[in-house]
N, C-alpha and C positions, 0 to 999 in steps of 0.2 A: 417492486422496483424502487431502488432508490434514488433521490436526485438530492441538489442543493440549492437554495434560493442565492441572492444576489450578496448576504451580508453571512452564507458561507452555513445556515443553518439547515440540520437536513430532514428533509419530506419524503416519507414513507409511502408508495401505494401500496394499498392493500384490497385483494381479492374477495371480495364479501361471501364467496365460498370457497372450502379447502376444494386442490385440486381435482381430487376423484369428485368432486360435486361440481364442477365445472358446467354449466348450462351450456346445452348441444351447439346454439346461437353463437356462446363465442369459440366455440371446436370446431365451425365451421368457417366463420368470418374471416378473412385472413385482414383484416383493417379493425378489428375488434372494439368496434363503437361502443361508446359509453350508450348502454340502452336504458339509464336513469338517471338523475341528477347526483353526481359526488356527493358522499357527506364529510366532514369534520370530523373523523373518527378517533384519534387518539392526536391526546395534546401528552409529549412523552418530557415529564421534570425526574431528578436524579435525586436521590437522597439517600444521604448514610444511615440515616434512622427509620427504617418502616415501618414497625409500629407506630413510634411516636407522629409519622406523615399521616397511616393508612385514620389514627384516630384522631386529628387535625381534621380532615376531609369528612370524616365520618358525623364529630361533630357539628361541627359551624357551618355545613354547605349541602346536609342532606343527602349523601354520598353514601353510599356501602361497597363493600371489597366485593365483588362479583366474579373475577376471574381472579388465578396464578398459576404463575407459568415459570419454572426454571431452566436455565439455561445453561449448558455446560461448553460454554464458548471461552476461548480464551482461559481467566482466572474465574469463569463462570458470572451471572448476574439472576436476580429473578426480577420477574416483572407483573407489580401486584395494578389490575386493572378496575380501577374506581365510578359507577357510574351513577345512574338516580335510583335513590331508591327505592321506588317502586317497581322497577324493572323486576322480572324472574325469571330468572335462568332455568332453563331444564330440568338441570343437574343441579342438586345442593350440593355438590362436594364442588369449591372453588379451585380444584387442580383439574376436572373433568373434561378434557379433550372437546365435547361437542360442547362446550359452554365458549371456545374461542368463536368458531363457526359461528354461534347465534350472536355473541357481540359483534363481530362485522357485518351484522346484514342490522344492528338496529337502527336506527335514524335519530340517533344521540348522541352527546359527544362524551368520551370518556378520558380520563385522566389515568394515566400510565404511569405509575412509579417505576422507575428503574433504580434498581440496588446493586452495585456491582461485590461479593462478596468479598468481605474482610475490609472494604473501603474506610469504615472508622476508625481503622488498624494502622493504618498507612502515612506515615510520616509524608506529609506537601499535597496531599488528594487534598483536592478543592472542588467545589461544584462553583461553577462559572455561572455568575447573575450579573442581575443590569448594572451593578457597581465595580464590576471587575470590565465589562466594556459595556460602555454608556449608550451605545447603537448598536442597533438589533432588539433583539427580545424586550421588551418592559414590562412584561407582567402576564397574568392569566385575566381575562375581566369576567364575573358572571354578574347573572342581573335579579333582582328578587323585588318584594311589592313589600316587606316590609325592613328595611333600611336599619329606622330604630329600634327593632325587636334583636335584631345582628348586634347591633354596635352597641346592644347590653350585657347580651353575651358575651361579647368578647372582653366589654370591661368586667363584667362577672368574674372571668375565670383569668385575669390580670393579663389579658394581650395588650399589647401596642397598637393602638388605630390611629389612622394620620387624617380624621374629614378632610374632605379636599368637593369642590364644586366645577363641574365640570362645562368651564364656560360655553363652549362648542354645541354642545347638548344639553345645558340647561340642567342640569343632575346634580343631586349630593350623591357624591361617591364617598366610601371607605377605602381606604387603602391598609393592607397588612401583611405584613411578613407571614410565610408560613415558618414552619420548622425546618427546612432547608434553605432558607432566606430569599424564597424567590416573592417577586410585590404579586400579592393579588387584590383584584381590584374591585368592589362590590360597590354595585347601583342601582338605582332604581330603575323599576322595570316592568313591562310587559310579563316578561319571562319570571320562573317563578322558585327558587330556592325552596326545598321543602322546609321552610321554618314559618 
């Protein structure tokens, strides 16, 4: 099911099993209650370059390509599905049908690339960030326990980092562009980035 929030942005639900695996409970329900708590299942960002996203992600934030998925809608799009690394999927083939099924029942949050094909091709295609409308979206935030091991990395390999302190919460965050220019935002944390 699809909807929109208030400033127009749209939220996905998603069945945490494909139809034929539908649990008898909600085949029966006609009020079809949430019998578990929602997760944060896929944060969906756009990019003409997936390579140069999927190994962005892959590097600097402990992330591996887990799923892909093509799509022949429209001018077509694929849609490469980035989560921790640690995770195992099933199937090692990342096109493999029951590896979707298993990403929506995990309790993690995943990062969605969406590619729409030939998009780098196309004269005026823009991916809309928080500089093109200043309200709404401002970023992706993840959180890790080591800050300054990150923000060497990145000076390593010649990124752009903006330190920034997070008066509210008391945090030095990073802030940085990915390869499709959207801000993401890196703090200190509980939660744990695999670096």
């Amino acid at each position: 099911m699809h909807a929109k929030d208030i400033e127009n942005y749209q939220i996905e639900f998603i069945q945490k099993t494909f139809k034929q695996n539908t649990p008898s409970y909600l085949k029966t329900s006609k009020t079809y209650p949430l019998y578990q708590l929602p997760t944060m299942g896929l944060i969906t960002l756009r990019t003409t370059d997936p390579i140069k996203s999927i190994r962005f992600y892959e590097s600097f934030f402990g992330m591996k390509l887990l799923v892909r998925m093509y799509v022949n809608r429209s001018n077509g799009f694929t849609l490469y599905f980035l989560g921790d690394n640690n995770l195992v999927v099933p199937n090692p083939d990342i096109d493999a049908i029951e590896n979707r099924e298993w990403m929506y029942q995990q309790n993690s949050t995943f990062i969605e690339l969406q590619y729409y094909w030939g998009s780098e091709h196309q004269k005026g295609f823009k991916l809309q960030t928080i500089e093109d409308e200043p309200i709404g979206f401002a970023g992706v935030k993840f959180e890790t326990r080591d800050l300054k091991k990150i923000e060497k990395d990145f000076l390593i390999n010649n990124i752009s980092i903006n330190p920034h302190v997070n008066l509210i919460q008391s945090r030095n965050e990073l802030r940085v562009k990915s390869p499709s220019n959207y801000t993401l935002i890196i703090q200190e944390g509980n939660e744990c980035l695999n670096h």
